[in-house]
C-alpha positions as CSV (number, residue, x, y, z in Angstrom):
1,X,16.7,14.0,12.0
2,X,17.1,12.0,14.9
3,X,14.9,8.9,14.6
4,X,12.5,7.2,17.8
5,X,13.9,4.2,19.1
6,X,11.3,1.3,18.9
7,X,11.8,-2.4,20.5
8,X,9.5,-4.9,18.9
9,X,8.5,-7.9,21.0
10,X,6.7,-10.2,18.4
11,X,5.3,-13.9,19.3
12,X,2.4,-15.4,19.3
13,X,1.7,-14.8,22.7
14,X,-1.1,-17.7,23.1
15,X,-1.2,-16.9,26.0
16,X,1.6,-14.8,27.6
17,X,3.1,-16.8,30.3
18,X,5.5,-15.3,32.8
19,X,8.7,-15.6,31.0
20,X,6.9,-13.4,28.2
21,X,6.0,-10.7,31.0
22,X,9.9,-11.3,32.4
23,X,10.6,-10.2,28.8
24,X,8.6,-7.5,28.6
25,X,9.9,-5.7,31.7
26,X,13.3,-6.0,30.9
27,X,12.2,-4.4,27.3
28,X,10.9,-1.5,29.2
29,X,13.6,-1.3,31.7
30,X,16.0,-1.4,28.7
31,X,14.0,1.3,26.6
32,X,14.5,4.0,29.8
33,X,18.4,4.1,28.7
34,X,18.0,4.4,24.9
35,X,14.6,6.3,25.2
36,X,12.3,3.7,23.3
37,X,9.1,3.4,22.8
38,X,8.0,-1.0,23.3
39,X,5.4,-2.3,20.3
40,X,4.0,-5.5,20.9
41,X,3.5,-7.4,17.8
42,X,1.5,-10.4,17.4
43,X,2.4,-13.3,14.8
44,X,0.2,-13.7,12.1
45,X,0.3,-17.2,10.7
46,X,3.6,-18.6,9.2
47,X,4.1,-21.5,6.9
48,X,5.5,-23.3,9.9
49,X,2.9,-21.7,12.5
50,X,-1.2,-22.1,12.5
51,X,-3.0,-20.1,15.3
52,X,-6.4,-20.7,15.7
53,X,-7.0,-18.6,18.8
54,X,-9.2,-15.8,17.9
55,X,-7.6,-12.4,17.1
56,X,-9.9,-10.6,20.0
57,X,-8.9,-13.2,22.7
58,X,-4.9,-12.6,22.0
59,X,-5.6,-9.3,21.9
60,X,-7.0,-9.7,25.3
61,X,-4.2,-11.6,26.3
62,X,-1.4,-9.1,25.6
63,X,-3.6,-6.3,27.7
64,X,-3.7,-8.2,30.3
65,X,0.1,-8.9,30.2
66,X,0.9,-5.3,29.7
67,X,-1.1,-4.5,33.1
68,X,1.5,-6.8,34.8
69,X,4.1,-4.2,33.7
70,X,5.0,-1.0,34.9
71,X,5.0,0.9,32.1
72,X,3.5,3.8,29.7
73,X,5.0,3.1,26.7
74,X,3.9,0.1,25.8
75,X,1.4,-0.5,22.7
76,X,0.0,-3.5,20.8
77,X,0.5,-3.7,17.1
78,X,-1.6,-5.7,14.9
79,X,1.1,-4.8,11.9
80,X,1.6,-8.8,11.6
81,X,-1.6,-9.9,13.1
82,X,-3.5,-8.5,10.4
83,X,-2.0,-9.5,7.2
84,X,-4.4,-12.1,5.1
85,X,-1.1,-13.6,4.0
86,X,1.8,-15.7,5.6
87,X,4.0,-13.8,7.9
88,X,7.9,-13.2,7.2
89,X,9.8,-11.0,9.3
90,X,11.9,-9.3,6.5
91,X,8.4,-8.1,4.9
92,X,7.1,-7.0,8.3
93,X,10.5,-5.0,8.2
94,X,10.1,-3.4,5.0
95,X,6.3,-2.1,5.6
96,X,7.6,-0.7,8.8
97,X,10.5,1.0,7.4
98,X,8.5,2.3,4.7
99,X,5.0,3.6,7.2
100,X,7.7,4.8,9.7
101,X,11.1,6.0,8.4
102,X,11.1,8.3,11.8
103,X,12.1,5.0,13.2
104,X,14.8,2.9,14.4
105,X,13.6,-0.7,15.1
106,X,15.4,-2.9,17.9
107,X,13.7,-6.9,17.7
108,X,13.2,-9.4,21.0
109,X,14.2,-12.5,20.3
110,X,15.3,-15.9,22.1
111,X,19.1,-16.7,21.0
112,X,17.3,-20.1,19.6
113,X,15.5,-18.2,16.9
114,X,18.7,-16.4,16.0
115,X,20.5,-19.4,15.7
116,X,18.1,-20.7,12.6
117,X,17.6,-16.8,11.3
118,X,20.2,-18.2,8.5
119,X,17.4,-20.0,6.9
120,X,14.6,-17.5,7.2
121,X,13.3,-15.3,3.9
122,X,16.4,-12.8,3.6
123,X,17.8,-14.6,7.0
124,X,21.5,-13.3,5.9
125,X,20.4,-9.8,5.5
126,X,18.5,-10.5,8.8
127,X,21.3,-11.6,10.6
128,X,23.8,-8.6,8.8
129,X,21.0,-5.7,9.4
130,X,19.2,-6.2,12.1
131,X,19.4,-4.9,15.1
132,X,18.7,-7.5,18.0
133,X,18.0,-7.6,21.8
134,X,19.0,-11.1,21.8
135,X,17.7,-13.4,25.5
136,X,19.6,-16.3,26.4
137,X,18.0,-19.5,26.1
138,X,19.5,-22.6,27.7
139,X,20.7,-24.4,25.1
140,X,21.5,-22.1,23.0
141,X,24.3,-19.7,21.7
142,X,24.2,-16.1,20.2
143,X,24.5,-16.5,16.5
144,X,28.1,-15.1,15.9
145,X,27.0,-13.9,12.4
146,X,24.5,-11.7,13.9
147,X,26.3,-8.5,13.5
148,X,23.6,-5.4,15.9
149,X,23.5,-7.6,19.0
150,X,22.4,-6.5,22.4
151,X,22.2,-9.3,25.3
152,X,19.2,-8.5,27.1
153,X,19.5,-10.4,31.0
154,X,15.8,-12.1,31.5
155,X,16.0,-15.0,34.0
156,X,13.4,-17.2,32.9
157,X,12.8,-20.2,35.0
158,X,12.8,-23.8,32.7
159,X,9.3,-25.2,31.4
160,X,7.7,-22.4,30.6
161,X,5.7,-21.9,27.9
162,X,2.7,-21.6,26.2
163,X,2.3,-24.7,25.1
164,X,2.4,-26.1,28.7
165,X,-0.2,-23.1,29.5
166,X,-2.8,-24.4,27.0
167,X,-2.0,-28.4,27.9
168,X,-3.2,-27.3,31.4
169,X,-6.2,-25.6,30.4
170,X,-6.9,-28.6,28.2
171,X,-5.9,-30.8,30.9
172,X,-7.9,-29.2,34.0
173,X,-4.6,-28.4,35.8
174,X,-3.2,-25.6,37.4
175,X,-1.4,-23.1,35.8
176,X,-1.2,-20.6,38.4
177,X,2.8,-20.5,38.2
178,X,3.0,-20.3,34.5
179,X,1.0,-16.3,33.8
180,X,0.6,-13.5,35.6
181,X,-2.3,-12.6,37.9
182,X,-3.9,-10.7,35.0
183,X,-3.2,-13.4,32.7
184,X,-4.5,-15.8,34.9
185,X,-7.6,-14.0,35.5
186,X,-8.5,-13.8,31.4
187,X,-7.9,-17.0,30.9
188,X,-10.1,-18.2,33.8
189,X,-12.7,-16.3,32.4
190,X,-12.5,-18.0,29.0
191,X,-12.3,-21.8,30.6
């Protein structure tokens, strides 16, 4: 049985800034050649990561990112989002595995993440199993004990993020040049 190929772009997303959405499209224009389907998956909490926002407001926040895409195949996924518990990514591997063994799973993430992946819950298994579509972060080098890697090419301009995003809002600056227009327009209707 041939299995459906499945890129997973987790994050907190709070809010989706451009590099996010820069991400995103070069998920789906990566997924045309391997014929992938794209789940967005928001972080639940972590034992290093509180997030206050409200689940209906990210929620918001990732539809109005995926309008800023070209794309059909992309779905949110609450798989994370939803769990009353802490968050690990080798248990969010093992439910999915389990609710879809018609699936192979490809991860997004910044080469700075898989440069502390060592330490995570199962982080060796991680970095021996798992198959990555690693972006370049400035900074930062590929792990070379990540064994599945794939080197997705996102240029993402410095400073962005959504910390600065949410230091604007809190700041009453403009933050015009860190979303999208859709983006932009949600979160200017939550001010």
């Amino acid at each position: 049985m041939t299995k459906k190929n499945t890129i997973i772009f987790g994050g907190s997303f709070n809010p989706p800034t451009i590099a996010h959405e820069r991400i995103l499209q070069s998920c789906v224009d990566y997924s045309q050649n391997i014929n992938a389907d794209i789940w967005i998956m928001p972080s639940g909490n972590r034992t290093d990561k509180q997030i206050s926002t409200p689940r209906d407001v990210r929620i918001k926040y990732l539809d109005a990112m995926i309008k800023s895409v070209n794309s059909s195949n992309v779905t949110i996924v609450t798989t994370e989002l939803d769990r009353e518990i802490y968050v690990e990514t080798y248990d969010t591997l093992q439910r999915l595995l389990i609710d879809y063994p018609d699936r192979t799973f490809l991860w997004v993430y910044g080469a700075d993440s898989i440069e502390t992946m060592a330490v995570w819950k199962n982080g060796q298994w991680l970095l021996d199993n798992l198959e990555i579509l690693v972006v370049r972060r400035n900074g930062s080098v590929i792990h070379p004990l990540a064994k599945k890697v794939t080197v997705l090419n996102v240029d993402i301009p410095d400073g962005i993020s959504s910390t600065v995003v949410r230091k604007c809002l809190n700041d009453g600056t403009s933050f015009d040049h860190l979303v999208s227009t859709h983006v932009k327009k949600h979160l200017n209707n939550i001010k």
